[in-house]
C-alpha positions as CSV (number, residue, x, y, z in Angstrom):
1,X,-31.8,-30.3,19.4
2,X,-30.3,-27.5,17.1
3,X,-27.0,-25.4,17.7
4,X,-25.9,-22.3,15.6
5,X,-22.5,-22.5,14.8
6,X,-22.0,-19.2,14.1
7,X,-19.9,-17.4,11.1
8,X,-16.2,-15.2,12.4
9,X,-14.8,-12.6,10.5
10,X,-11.0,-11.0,10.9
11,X,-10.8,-7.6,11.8
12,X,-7.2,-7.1,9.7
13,X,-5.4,-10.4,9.4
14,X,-1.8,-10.2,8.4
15,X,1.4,-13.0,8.1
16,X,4.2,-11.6,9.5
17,X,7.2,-14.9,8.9
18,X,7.0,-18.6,7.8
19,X,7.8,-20.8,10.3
20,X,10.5,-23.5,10.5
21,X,7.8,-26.3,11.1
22,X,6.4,-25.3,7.5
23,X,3.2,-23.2,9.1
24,X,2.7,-19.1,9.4
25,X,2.7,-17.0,12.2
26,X,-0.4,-14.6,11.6
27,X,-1.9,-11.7,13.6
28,X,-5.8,-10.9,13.5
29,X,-8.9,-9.9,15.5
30,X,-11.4,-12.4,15.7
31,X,-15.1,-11.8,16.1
32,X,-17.9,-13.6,15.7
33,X,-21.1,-13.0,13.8
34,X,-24.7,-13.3,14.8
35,X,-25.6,-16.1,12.4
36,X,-24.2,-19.6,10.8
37,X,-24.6,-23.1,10.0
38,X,-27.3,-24.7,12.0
39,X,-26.3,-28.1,13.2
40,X,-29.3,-30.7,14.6
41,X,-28.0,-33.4,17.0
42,X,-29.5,-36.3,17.9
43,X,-28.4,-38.8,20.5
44,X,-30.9,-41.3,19.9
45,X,-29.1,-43.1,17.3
46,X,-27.0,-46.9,17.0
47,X,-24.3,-45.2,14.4
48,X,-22.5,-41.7,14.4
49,X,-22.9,-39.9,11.2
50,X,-23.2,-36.4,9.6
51,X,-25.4,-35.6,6.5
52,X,-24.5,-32.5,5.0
53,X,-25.1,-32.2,1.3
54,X,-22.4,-29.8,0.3
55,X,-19.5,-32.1,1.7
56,X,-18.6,-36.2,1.9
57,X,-19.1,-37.2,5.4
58,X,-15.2,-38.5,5.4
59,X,-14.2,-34.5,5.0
60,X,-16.2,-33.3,7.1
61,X,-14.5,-31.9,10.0
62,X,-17.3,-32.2,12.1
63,X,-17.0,-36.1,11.1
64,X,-13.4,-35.7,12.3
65,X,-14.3,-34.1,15.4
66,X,-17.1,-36.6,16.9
67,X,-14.4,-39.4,16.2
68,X,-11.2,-37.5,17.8
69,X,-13.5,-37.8,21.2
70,X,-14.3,-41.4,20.6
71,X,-10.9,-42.4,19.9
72,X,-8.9,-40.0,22.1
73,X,-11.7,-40.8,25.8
74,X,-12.7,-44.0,24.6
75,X,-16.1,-43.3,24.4
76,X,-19.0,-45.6,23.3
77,X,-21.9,-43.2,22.8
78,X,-23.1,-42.5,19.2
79,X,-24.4,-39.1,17.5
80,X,-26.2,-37.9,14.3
81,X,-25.9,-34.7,12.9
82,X,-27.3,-33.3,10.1
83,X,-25.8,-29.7,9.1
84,X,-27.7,-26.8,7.7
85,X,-25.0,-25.0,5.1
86,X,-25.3,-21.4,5.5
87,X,-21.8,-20.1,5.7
88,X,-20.5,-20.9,2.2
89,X,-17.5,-23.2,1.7
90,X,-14.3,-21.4,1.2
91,X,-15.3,-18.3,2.1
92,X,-12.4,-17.4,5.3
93,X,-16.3,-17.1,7.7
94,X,-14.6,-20.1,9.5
95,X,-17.4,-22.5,8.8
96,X,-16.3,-25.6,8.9
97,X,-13.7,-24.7,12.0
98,X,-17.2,-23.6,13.7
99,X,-18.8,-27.1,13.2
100,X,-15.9,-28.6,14.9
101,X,-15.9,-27.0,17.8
102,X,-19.3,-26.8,18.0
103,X,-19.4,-30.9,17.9
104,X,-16.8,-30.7,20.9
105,X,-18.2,-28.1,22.9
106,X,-21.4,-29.5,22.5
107,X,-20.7,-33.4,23.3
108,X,-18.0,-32.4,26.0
109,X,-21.3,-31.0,27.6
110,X,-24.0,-33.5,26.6
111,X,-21.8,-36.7,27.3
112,X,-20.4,-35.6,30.8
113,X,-16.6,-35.3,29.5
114,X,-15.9,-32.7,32.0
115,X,-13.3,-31.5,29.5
116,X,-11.8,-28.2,30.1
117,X,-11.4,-25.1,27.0
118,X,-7.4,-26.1,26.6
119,X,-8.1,-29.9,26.0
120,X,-10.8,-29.0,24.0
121,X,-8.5,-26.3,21.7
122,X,-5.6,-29.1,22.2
123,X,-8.0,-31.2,20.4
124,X,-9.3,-28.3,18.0
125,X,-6.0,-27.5,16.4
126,X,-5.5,-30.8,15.3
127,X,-8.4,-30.9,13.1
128,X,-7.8,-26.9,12.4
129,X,-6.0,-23.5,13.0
130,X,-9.3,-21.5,13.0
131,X,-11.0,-24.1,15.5
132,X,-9.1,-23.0,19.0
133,X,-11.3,-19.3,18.4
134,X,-14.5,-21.0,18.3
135,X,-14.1,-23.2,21.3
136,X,-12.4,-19.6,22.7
137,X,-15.7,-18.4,22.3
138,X,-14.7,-14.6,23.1
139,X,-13.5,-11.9,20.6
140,X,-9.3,-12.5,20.7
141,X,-6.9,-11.1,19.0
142,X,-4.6,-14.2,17.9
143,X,-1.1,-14.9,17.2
144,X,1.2,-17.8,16.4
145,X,-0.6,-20.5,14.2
146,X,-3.8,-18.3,15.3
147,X,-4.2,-20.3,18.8
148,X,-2.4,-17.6,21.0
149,X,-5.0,-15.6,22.0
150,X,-4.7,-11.6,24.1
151,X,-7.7,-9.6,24.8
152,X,-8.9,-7.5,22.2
153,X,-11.3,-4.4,22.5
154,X,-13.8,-4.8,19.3
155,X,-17.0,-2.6,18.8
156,X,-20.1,-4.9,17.9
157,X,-21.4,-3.5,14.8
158,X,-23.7,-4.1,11.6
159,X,-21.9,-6.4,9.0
160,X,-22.4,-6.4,5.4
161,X,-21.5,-9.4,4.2
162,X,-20.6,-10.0,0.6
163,X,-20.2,-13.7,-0.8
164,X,-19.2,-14.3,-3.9
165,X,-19.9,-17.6,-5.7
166,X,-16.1,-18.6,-5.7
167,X,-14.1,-21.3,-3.0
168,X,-10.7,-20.1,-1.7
169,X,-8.5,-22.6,-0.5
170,X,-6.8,-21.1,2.8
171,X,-4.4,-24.1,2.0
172,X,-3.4,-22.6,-1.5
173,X,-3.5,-18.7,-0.2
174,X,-0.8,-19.6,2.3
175,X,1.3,-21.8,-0.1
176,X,1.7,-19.4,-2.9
177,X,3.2,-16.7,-0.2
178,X,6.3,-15.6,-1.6
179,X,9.4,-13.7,0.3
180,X,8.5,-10.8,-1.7
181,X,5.1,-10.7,-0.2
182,X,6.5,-9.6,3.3
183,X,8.4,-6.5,2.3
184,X,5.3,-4.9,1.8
185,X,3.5,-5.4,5.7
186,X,1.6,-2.8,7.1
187,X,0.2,-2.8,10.2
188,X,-3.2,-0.7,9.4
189,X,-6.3,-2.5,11.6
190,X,-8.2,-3.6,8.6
191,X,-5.2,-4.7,6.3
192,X,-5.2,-7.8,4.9
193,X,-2.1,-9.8,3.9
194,X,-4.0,-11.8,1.1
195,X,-6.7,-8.9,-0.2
196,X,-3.9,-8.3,-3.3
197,X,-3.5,-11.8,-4.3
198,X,-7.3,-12.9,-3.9
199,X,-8.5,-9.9,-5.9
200,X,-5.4,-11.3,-8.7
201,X,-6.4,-14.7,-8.8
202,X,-9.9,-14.4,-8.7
203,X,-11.9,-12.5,-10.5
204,X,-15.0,-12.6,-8.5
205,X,-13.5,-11.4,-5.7
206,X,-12.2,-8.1,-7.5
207,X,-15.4,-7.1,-8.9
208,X,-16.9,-7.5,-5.4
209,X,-14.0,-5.3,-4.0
210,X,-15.0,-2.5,-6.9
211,X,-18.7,-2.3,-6.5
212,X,-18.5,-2.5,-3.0
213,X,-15.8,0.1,-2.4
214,X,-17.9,2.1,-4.8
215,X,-20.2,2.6,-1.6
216,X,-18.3,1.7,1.5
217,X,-14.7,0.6,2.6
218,X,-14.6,-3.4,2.2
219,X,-12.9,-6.2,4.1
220,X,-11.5,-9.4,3.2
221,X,-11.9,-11.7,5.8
222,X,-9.6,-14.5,6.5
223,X,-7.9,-15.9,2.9
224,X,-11.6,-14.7,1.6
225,X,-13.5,-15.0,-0.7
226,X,-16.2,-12.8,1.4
227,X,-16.5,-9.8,2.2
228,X,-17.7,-7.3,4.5
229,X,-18.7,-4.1,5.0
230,X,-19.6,-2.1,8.3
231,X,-22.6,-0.3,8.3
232,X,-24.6,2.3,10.9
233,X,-27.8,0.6,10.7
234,X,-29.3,-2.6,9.2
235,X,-31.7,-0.5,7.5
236,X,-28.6,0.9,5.8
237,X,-27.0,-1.7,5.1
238,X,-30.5,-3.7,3.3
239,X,-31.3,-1.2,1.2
240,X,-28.3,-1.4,-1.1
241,X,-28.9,-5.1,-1.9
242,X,-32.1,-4.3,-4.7
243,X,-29.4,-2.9,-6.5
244,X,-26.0,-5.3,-5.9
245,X,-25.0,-7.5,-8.6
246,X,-27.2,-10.8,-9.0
247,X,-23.9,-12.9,-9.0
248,X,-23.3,-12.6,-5.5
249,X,-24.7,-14.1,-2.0
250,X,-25.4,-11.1,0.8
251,X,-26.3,-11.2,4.3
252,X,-26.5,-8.4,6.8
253,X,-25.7,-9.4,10.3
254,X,-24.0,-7.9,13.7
255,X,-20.5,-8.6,14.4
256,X,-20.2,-9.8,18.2
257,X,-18.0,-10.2,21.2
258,X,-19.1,-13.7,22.5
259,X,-20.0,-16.7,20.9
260,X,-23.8,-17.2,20.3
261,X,-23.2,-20.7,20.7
262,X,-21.7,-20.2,24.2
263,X,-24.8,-18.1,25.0
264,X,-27.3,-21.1,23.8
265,X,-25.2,-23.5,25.5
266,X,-25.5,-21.6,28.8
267,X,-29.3,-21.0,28.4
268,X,-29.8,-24.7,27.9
269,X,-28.4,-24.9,31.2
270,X,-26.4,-28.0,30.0
């Protein structure tokens, strides 16, 4: 059976104060977006694995997450999954924090855990900050590490999604934060902390902020490197493409309130 794990974007993210335990307290909207990885699992197998050509199977957090169960509940059962890649790596869409949660949500269901949402973002955070949202499933605004989630009131709209063919660490974004780099906080809704120091450090990134802006307001989302614009129409929104730079990856999409995962889930009546 196959499961979207669908993309997020952050509506505004900024870092207001390093922690004593070494990690950030941020503040951002989450939403989610109407498309993703695609992730096939099959039960019928002797040995748990996940084949998914873009990253070793060791890394993979959805790797991580299948074994966190079997460890932590003592669980027997084996599953195979083989992931579909369309949310590129290091691009702050939240991919492989989507695949994670989607492993536990999905086996908590299909192996009769009985688990409730905090165990299961207990269990996310360990294996990642951005994992708690998915397993949230609704449109939050977040605080903390990320995992202390208020409601938030988000219009669902059309996304323009620019990927550029460059891999952000959100590791390295948040260690080269410097003291300086708080004096200047605002607290506009789209404003993001790292937007200065990913359009620095990379150039790809830049030129996708100045062709974009040359047409509509862009949006770094998360530690980037994507991009997005909001749109009135996909019609709108598709006919810039013909003429966008070849060097980058688009998408047009709708941002959304709840998790299409949760909805599938529910329809499956599992």
């Amino acid at each position: 059976m196959i499961f979207i794990s669908p993309a997020k974007i952050n509506r505004g993210f900024n870092v207001l104060k390093k922690r004593s335990d070494g990690f950030h307290d941020i503040e951002t909207n989450f939403q989610f977006l109407e498309w993703g990885d695609e992730i096939t699992f099959n039960f019928d197998t002797s040995t748990s694995q996940v084949t998914c050509p873009k990253v070793k199977e060791k890394n993979n957090l959805a790797y991580k997450a299948i074994h966190l169960l079997k460890k932590t509940y003592k669980i027997n059962k084996e599953v195979s999954l083989k992931i579909k890649k369309n949310i590129p790596i290091g691009s702050g869409l939240g991919g492989g924090s989507s695949n994670a949660a989607t492993v536990l949500l999905v086996l908590n269901k299909y192996w009769k855990l009985n688990l409730n949402n905090n165990v299961l973002k207990d269990l996310g955070s360990s294996l990642g900050s951005d994992v708690p949202i998915f397993i949230e499933g609704v449109a939050r605004k977040a605080n903390g590490k990320g995992e202390i989630f208020s409601k938030t009131l988000l219009k669902e709209e059309i996304i323009f999604l620019v990927m550029p063919k460059c891999n952000i660490s959100t590791a390295k974004a948040f260690q080269e934060i410097e003291i300086s780099d708080f004096k200047n906080l605002k607290n506009s809704k789209d404003f993001n902390f790292f937007e200065k120091w990913a359009r620095k450090n990379y150039k790809e990134v830049d030129d996708s902020f100045i062709w974009l802006e040359s047409i509509k307001k862009g949006n770094l989302t998360g530690t980037g490197s994507a991009l997005y614009a909001i749109f009135n129409s996909f019609e709108e929104a598709s006919k810039i493409i013909d003429n966008a730079p070849k060097n980058n990856n688009y998408f047009v999409t709708r941002s959304l309130n709840e998790s299409p995962l949760l909805k599938e889930l529910n329809k499956n009546g599992v």
